[in-house]
N, C-alpha and C positions, 0 to 999 in steps of 0.2 A: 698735311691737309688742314690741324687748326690753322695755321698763319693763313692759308690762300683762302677760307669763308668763314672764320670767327670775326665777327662786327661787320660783316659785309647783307647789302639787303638783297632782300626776295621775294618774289609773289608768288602765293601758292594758289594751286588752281583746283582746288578743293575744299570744303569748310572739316574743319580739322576740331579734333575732341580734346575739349576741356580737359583734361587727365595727364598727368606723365604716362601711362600707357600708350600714348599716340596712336599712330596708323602703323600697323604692321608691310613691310612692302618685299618678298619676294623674289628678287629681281633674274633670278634664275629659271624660273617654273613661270610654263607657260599664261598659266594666270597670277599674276606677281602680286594685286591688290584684291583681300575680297573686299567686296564694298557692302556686304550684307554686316560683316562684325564691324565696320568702321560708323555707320548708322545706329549699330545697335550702343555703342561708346557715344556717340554724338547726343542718341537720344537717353542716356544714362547719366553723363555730365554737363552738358549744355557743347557748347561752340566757340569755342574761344579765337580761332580765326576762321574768318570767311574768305569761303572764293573771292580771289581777287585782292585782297589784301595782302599790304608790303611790309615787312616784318623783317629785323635782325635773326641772324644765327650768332646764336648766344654760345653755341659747344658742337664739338664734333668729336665721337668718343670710341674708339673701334674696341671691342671685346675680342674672346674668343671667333664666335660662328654671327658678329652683330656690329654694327657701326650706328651709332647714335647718332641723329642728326637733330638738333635741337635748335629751337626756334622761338625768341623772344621767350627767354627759360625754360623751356623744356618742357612745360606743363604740371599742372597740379599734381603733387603725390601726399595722398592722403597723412599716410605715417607721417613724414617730415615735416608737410604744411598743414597741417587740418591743427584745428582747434582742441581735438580730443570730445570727450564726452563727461559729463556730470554724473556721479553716480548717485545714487538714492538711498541718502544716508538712512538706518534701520534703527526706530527706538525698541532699543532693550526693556523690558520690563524693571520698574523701578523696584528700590529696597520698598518701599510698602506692597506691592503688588506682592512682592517672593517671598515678605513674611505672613500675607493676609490666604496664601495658597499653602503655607507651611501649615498654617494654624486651621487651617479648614480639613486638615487631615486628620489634625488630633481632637478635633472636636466631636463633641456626640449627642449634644445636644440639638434636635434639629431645627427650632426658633434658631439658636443661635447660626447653625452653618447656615440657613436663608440668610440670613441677613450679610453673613460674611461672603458667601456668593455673588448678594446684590453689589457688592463694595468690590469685590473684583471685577464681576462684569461688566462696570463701569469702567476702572481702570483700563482696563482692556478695550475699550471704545474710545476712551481717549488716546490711548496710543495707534488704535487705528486709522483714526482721524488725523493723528500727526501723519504717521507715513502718509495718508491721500496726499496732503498738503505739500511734504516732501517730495513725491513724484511728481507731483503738478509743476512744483520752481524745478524741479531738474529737468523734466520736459518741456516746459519754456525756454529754459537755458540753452535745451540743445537742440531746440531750432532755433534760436537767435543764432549760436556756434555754427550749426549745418549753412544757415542762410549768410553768414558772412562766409563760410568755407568759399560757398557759389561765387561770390560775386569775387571770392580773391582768387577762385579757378577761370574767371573768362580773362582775368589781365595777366596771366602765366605762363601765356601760351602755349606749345604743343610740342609733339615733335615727332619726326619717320624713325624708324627704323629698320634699316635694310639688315635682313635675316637672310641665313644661307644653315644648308642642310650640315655642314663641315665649318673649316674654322675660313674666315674670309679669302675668299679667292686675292690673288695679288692682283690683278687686274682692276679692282674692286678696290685698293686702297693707296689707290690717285684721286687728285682732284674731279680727272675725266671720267673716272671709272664711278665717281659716285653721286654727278651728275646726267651720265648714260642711266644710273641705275632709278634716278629719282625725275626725270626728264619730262614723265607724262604726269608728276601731280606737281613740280615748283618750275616755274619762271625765275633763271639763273639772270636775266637783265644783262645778257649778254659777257656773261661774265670771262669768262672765256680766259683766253691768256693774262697773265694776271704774272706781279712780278716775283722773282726768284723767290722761294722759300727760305733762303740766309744770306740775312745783307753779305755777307762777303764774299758770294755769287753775281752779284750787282756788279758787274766790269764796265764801268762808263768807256764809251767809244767816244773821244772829242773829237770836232775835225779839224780833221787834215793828222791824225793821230793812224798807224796801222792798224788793222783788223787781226786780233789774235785768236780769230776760229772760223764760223761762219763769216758767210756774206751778210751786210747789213739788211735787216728786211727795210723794203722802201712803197712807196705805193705811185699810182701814176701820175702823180704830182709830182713826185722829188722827195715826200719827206721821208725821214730815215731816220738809222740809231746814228744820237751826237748831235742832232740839230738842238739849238734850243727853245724856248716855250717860243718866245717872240718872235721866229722865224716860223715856227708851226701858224699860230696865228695870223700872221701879217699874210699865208696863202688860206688857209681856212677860215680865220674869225672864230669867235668863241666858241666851246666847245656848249653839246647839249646838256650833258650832266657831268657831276665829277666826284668821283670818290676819293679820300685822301685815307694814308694810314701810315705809321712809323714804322718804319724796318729797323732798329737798334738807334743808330744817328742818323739815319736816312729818313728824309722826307719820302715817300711814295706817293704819288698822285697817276689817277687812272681819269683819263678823259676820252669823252664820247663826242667823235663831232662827227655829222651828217654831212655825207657825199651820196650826192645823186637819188636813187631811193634808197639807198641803206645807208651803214654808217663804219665809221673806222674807227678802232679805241687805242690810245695814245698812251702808255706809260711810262710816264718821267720822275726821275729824281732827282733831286734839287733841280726842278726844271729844267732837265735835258731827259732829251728821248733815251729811252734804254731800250723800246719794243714797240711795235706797230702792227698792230693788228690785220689779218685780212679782213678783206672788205665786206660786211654782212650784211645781206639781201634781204628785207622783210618781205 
């Protein structure tokens, strides 16, 4: 699953919380998202993306009973990213102060203790005035820290987590299983077939070469596994978008060309077809 959606984009259709917490999702139980705790995270850390925005998956991470879907990082997590906090450094009582309360015990004459009282209770004002002073710069401090936290938690992004009551069903740890399960809050951009999981699964069909398994998929133009870019093109024209990524030495490129009202996605390496999408209907 990393190789088929790590670096690959998506649009989520939800505004998603600022936090490595993310969105909790369900997908077993009949209500798979609450949206009351997703709100209450959104209005707890801000918003780091919005419905409708197109964001990388940066990680996909299966646990025991969890599968981590991570999204333009993952999201803020306090411990790891946060700035920490300033603490309030404490003045001690000076050596004049602990000898002027030494000597006020042994004294007995009362002129005298007034006056050695007046002389601590001054002391004792000025160090309470330190600490005021002290907490004021650490309290500045640590909203200057808190308010940069903010603004490094909205560029962090976010991320799902698909929970389950036991440890992940197998169904659930496919590519299809964990856009079945994530379907109603990300737009996958048709992500759909997408090519082998290890280059050395990648069996280029050239032609006029035998088929060593299946029939080649084709569509109702003619194109197929084995044709190459420039014969794709020279019936379709270029494609709408395209995504590239490395298979080991393998070039991989995913191209999107529009037929009719939908479209067909074309996966080539080193520019020949290896896989051809069916035809998807908007």
């Amino acid at each position: 699953m990393k190789r088929f959606f790590e670096g690959r984009p998506v649009v989520v259709r939800l505004d998603m919380p600022a936090t490595s917490g993310g969105i909790d999702v369900y997908p077993e139980r009949e209500d798979p998202l609450d949206f009351g705790k997703v709100a209450a995270r959104v209005r707890s850390s801000g918003t780091a993306l919005h419905e409708g925005d197109r964001i990388t998956v940066t990680l996909v991470k299966v646990k025991d009973d969890l599968i981590e879907f991570q999204l333009g990082g993952g999201g803020f997590n306090t411990f790891k990213d946060g700035s920490g906090s300033a603490s309030v450094p404490y003045t001690s009582k000076s050596r004049r102060e602990k000898d002027l309360e030494r000597r006020l015990k042994e004294e007995t004459d009362s002129r005298r203790r007034r006056e050695l009282q007046r002389e601590i209770d001054e002391l004792r004002r000025d160090r309470e005035e330190e600490d005021r002073r002290n907490r004021a710069i650490a309290e500045a401090t640590n909203e200057l820290r808190r308010e940069r936290d903010r603004r490094r938690a909205l560029e962090m992004g976010s991320r799902f987590n698909l929970r389950f009551d036991r440890d992940v069903p197998p169904a659930y740890l496919t590519p299809d299983g964990v856009m079945r399960g994530l379907s109603r809050y990300v737009d996958f951009l048709g992500l759909g077939p997408r090519p082998p999981e290890r280059p050395e699964d990648l069996r280029l069909e050239r032609p006029g070469e035998p088929s060593t398994g299946e029939a080649p998929a084709a569509d109702d133009e003619g194109i197929r596994k084995g044709m190459t870019r420039e014969q794709v093109e020279s019936i379709w024209g270029r494609p709408l978008r395209e995504d590239e990524s490395q298979e080991g030495v393998l070039r991989v490129r995913v191209a999107s060309y529009r037929q009719g009202a939908g479209r067909v996605e074309v996966t080539y390496v080193d520019d020949v077809v290896v896989r051809v999408s069916p035809l998807v209907r908007r």
